[in-house]
N, C-alpha and C positions, 0 to 999 in steps of 0.2 A: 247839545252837540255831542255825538260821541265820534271817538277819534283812536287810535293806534298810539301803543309805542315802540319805537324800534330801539331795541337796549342795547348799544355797540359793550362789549368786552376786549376781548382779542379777534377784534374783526375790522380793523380802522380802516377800512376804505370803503367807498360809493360803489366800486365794478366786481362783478361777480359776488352781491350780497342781498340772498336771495330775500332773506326780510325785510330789507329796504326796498326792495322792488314790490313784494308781495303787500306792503304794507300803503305803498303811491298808488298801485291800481284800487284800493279798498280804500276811499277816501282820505282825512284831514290825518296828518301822522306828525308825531313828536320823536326826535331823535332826541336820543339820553346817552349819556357818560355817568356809571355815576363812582365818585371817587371812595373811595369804600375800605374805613380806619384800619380792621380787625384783615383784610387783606394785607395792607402795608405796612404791618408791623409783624410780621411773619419772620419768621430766621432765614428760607429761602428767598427773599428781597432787597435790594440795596437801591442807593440812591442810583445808578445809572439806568436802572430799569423803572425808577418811574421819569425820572427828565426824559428819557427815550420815550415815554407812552405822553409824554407832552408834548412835545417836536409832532410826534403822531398824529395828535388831537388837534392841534392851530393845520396841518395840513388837513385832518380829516375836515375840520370847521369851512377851509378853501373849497374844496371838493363839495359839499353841501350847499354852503352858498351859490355856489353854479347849478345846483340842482333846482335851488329855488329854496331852501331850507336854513335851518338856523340848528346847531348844536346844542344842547342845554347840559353843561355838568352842573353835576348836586355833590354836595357832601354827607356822605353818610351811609349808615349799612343799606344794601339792596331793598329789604322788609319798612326800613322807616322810607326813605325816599321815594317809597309807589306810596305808600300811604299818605304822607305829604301832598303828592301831587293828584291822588286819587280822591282828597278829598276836597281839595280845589274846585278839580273840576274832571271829575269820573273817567274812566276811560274804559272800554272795552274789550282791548286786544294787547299782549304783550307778546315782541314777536322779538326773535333771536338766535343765533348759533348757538349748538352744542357746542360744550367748553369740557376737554378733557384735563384740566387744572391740578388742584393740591387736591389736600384734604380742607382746608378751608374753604373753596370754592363751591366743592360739591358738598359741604355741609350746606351752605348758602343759595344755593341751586334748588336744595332738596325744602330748606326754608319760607324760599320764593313762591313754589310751585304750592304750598301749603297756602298762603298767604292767597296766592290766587283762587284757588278753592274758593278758599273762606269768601271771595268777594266776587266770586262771579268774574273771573276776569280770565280770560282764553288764552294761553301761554301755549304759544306754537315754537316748537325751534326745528331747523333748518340741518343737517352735518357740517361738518368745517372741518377739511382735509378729506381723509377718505376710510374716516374710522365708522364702524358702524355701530350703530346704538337701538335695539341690544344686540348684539350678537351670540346666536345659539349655536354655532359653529363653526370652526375654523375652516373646514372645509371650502367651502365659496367664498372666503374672503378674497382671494385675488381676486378673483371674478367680478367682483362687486366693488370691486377700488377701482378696475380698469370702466366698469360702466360708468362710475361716478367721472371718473375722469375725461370721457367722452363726451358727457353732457355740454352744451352752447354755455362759453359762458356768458352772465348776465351783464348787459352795457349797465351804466349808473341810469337812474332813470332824469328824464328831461324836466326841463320847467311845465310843459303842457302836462306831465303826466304827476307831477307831486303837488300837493298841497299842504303846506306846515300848518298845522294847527293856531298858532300863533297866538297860545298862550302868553300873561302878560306877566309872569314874576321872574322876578330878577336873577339871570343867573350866575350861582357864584364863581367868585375867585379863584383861583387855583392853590391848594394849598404848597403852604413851603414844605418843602421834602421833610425839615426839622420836626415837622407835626407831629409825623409818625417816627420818629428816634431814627431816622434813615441816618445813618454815617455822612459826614462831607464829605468823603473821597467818591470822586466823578471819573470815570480812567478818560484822560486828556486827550487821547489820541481811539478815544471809543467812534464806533458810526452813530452817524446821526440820524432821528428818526421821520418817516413821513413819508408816503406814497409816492410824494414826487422821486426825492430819494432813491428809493424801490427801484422805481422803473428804470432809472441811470444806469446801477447796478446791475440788473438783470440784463440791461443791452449790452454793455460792457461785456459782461461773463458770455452771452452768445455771440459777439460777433465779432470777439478776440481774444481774450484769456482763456476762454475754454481750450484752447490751443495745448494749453497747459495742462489741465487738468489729470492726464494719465499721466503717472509717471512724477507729478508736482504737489501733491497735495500730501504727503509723508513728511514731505521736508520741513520744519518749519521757517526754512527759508525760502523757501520758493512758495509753499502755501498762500502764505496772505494773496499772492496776486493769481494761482491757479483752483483754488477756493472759489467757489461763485460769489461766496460771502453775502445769502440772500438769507442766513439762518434767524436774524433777527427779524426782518421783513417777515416770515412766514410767520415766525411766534404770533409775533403782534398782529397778524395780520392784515399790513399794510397790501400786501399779496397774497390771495386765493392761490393755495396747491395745485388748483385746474390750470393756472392761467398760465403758472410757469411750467407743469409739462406738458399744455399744448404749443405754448411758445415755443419751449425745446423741442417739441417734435416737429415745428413749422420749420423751424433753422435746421434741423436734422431732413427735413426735405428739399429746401433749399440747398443744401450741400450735396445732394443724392447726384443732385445735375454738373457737380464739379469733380473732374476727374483728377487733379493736381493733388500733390503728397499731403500739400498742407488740407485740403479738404478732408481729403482719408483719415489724418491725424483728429484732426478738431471734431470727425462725426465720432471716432471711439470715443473722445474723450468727454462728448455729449450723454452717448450711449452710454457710459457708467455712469454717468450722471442722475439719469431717468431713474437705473435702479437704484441710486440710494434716494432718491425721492420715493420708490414704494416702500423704505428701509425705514424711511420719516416715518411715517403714519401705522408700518407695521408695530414699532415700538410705541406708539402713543397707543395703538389699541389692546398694546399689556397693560396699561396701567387702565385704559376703559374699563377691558373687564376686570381686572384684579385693582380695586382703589387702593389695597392693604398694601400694594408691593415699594410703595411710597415709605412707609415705617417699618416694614416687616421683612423677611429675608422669605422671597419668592418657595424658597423649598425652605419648609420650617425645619426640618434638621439639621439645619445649618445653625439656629437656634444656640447662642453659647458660645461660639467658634471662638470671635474675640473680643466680645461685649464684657467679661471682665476683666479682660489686661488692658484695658484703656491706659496707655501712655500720656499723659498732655506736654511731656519736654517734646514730645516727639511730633505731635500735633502743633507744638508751635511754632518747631524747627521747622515743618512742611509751610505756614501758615507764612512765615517770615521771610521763607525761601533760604533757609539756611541749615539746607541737609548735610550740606557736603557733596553733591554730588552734582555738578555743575549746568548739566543736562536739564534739570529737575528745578535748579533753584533760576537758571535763565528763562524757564518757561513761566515760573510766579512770577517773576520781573515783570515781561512780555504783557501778561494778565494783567495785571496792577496798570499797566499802560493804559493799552486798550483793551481788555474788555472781550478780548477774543485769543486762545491758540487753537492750532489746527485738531484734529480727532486723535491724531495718532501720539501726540504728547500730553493731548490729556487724556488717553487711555494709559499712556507712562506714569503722570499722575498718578491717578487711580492705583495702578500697580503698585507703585513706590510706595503708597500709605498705605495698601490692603497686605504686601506681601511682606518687605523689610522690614516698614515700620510698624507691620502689625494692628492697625488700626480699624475700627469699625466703619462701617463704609457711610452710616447714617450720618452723625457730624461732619463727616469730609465731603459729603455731598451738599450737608449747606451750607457750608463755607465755600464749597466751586459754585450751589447756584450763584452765591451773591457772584460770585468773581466774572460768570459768562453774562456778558447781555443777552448772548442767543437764549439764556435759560427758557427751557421749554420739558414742564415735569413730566408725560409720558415717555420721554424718550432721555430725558436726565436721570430719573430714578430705574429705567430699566438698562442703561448701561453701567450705573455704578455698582449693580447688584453683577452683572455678568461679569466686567473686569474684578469684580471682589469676588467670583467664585463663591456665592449665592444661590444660582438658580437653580442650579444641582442637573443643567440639560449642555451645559456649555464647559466645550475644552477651559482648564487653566491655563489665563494670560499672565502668565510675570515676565514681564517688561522690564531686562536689565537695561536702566540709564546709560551703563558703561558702553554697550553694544549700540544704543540707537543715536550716541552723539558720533561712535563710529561712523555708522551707518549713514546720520543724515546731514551730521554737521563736521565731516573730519578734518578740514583745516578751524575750526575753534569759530567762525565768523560771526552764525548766531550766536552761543555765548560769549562772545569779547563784546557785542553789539550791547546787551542787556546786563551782564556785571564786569563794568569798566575794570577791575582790581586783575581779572580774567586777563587782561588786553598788558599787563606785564609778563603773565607766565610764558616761558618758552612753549615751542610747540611740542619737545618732548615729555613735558609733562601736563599736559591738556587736558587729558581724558583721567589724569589722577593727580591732581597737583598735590596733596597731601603730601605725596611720597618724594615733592623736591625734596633734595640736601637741603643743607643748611647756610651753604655757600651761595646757591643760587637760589634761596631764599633771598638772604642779602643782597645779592647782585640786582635781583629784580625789583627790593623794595617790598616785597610782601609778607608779612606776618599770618601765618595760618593762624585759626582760630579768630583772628582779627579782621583781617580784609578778605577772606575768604574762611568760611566756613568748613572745618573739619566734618567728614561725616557720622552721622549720626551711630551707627551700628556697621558692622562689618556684613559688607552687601554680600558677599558669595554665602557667609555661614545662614544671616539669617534669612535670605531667601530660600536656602536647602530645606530649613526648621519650618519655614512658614508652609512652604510645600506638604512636608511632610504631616501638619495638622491638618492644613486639609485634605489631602489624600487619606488619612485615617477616618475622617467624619466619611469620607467617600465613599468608602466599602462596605461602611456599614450595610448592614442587610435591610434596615428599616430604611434607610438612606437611599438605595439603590433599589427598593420596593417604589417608592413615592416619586421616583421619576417618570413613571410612564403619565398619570394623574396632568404634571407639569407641559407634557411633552403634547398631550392631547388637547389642552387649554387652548397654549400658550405659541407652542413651534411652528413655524411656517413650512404649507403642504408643500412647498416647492422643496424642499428638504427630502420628500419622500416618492415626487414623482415629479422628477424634472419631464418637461414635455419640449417637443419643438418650437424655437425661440425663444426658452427659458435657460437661465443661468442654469450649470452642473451645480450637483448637492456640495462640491469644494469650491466652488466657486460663489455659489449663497451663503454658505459659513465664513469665506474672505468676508464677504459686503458686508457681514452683521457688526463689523469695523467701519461704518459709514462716513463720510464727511463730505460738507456743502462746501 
């Protein structure tokens, strides 16, 4: 008998997955997980991100059995697992999504496809979101994300139409997270994983949060609930890119017919929606074509900047949430919770370690993948490079703390909510409690340094210094040569020839600041 495998990764669901359709109509087919060591021991991984691709897999296992099927995880690298099972009992076809992943991934990918060679075995993959593989141009990329996006998506396939192979060895256990040195810390108030899940959320966010969405998503107070919060579902897969912006554009039709304020409000607040869904997949397809911009700094002349002033008091002041700067240290709190802040604090984030505290963007990015369950490396390694003033095509963002707890939290609420010590200081020293007296130190009960963290460097000088190093790498002539190379790669044509019904060139450099 020969038969099919359908090799789920970041693709856990049955609807809109073209391999599992294409693999029912082509006879007997094996669905595989396969849980995979040298993955999960990665420095970009923590424990929350594997129990979430567990939550995942018991619903994706639901979802299968309804189809007529049975899930089978294995343990082990990609290469020993088909072999195992390929020598059991042979199989013909491996079929799958493209996976824009790490560098470990796509070493493993590249591994795979070797292995299949070797054996005769037909390794078909599918795209997943709307990046294209290869791409010899940037030029047609919109084009080619809105077709993809058009396409019917796929229903799950039916019991008449699949047939599980129904192989007899036994499948394993699910390993404990400790296997792979994954940390105990789980953020307690993380989302939880699984299609069913998904779909709650995604109704939710269109058929009443989105209400919110313009105007609510900066805040980190209003975000969590004007957030679609579908960031992790996309990762993982438990939801096709298709399915949620043709959903949003069905809801966006159904509102077309209501003429009421709150309609008008909730379609803008769809509409920017849509574009930072083509904002997803735009950043995932920098890290398609450039794998390197994962370890390496997108414009190599950046090269130096600040790889040898590595601080670590200062890294662990960020790491602890104990900068000093209140803004900054509520938002690790917040993290360490669940497992999610909104875009615009963790581009503050970013700021705060790349500019004040001077920091190299490569370890603070794996210390944030662990921190986001959303982690998703095309579009995590291509914003830490732009807020680090990296790519050598992108304004400098420095993100003063002091200005955006102004701006988004000025009565104190989020931080008194996330460091209780916060929730003694009057309101007149809020935005710099360092600078209480001494008297109303005592009065409130608070020891700086102790219950509140003094900051770490003086934020106006060393923002001015940090500016000033890179704006020097900037001018360079060699510096300022190597941009065009980047710009041609890399920059989105809508930058260069807005058309009707497309965002203005200020107004696509706003959204390259995205958030779900």
């Amino acid at each position: 008998m020969t038969y099919s495998i359908v090799w789920f990764k970041r693709d856990l669901r049955t609807v809109d997955h073209a391999p599992l359709i294409h693999a029912a109509q082509n006879g007997p087919l094996l669905c595989l997980y396969i849980v995979e060591p040298s993955l999960w021991q990665q420095e970009d991984v923590a424990r929350q991100h594997y129990l979430f691709v567990y939550e995942c897999l018991r619903d994706l296992a639901r979802q299968l059995r309804i189809c007529g099927a049975e899930l089978r995880i294995e343990l082990g690298e990609a290469t020993e697992v088909l072999t195992r099972i390929h020598t059991h009992a042979a199989f013909d076809a491996l079929l799958s999504h493209e996976e824009t992943g790490n560098a470990v991934s796509y070493a493993r990918d590249k591994a795979v496809a070797r292995w299949c060679r070797a054996h005769q075995v037909r390794w078909r993959e599918w795209p997943q979101h709307g990046v294209v593989r290869p791409l010899t141009n940037r030029d047609l990329w919109h084009k080619q994300w809105q077709s993809h996006m058009q396409l019917d998506c796929l229903a799950a396939p039916d019991r008449a139409s699949l047939l599980d192979a129904g192989l007899p060895w036994m499948q394993q256990r699910w390993p404990d997270a400790a296997q792979f040195g994954l940390a105990d810390h789980d953020p307690p108030l993380r989302q939880r994983g699984g299609r069913a899940l998904a779909l709650q959320v995604l109704d939710e966010f269109l058929i009443e949060r989105s209400s919110g969405y313009r105007g609510g998503i900066s805040s980190p107070l209003t975000a969590p609930s004007a957030c679609s919060r579908l960031s992790p579902y996309l990762s993982f897969g438990c939801l096709s890119m298709r399915e949620v912006v043709q959903a949003t554009r069905q809801r966006l039709h159904q509102l077309s017919t209501q003429s009421h304020a709150a309609a008008a409000w909730q379609r803008k607040g769809l509409e920017a929606f849509l574009s930072r869904l083509h904002w997803h997949c735009h950043f995932i397809q920098k890290l398609e074509s450039e794998p390197e911009l994962e370890m390496l700094n997108l414009h190599r002349g950046y090269d130096g900047l600040r790889e040898a002033d590595w601080n670590p008091d200062h890294f662990a002041a960020l790491q602890a949430g104990r900068t000093g700067w209140p803004m900054v240290d509520a938002c690790v709190a917040m993290l360490r919770e669940t497992g999610w802040i909104n875009f615009r604090m963790r581009a503050m984030l970013v700021s705060v370690a790349s500019y004040p505290l001077w920091l190299h963007w490569r370890p603070v990015g794996l210390w944030l993948a662990r921190q986001f369950l959303d982690y998703e490396p095309g579009i995590h390694w291509s914003q830490m490079q732009m807020q680090a003033g990296t790519t050598g095509i992108n304004t400098a963002r420095v993100y003063n703390p002091l200005k955006q707890a102004q701006d988004h939290d000025p009565e104190g609420k989020f931080v008194r909510r996330w460091l209780p010590a916060m929730r003694r200081v009057p309101d007149t020293w809020l935005l710099q409690p360092w600078s209480m007296p001494i008297d109303v130190q005592q009065r409130c009960g608070v020891i700086l340094g102790q219950d509140i963290a003094l900051p770490c460097v003086n934020l106006e000088q060393a923002s001015r210094d940090a500016k000033a190093r890179l704006y020097a790498v900037r001018a360079r002539p060699e510096v300022r040569a190597g941009k065009a190379a980047i710009v041609e790669k890399h920059a989105s044509r809508l930058l260069r020839q807005p058309a009707r019904n497309q965002p203005s060139p200020a107004a696509v450099a706003s959204q390259q600041s995205f958030d779900f």
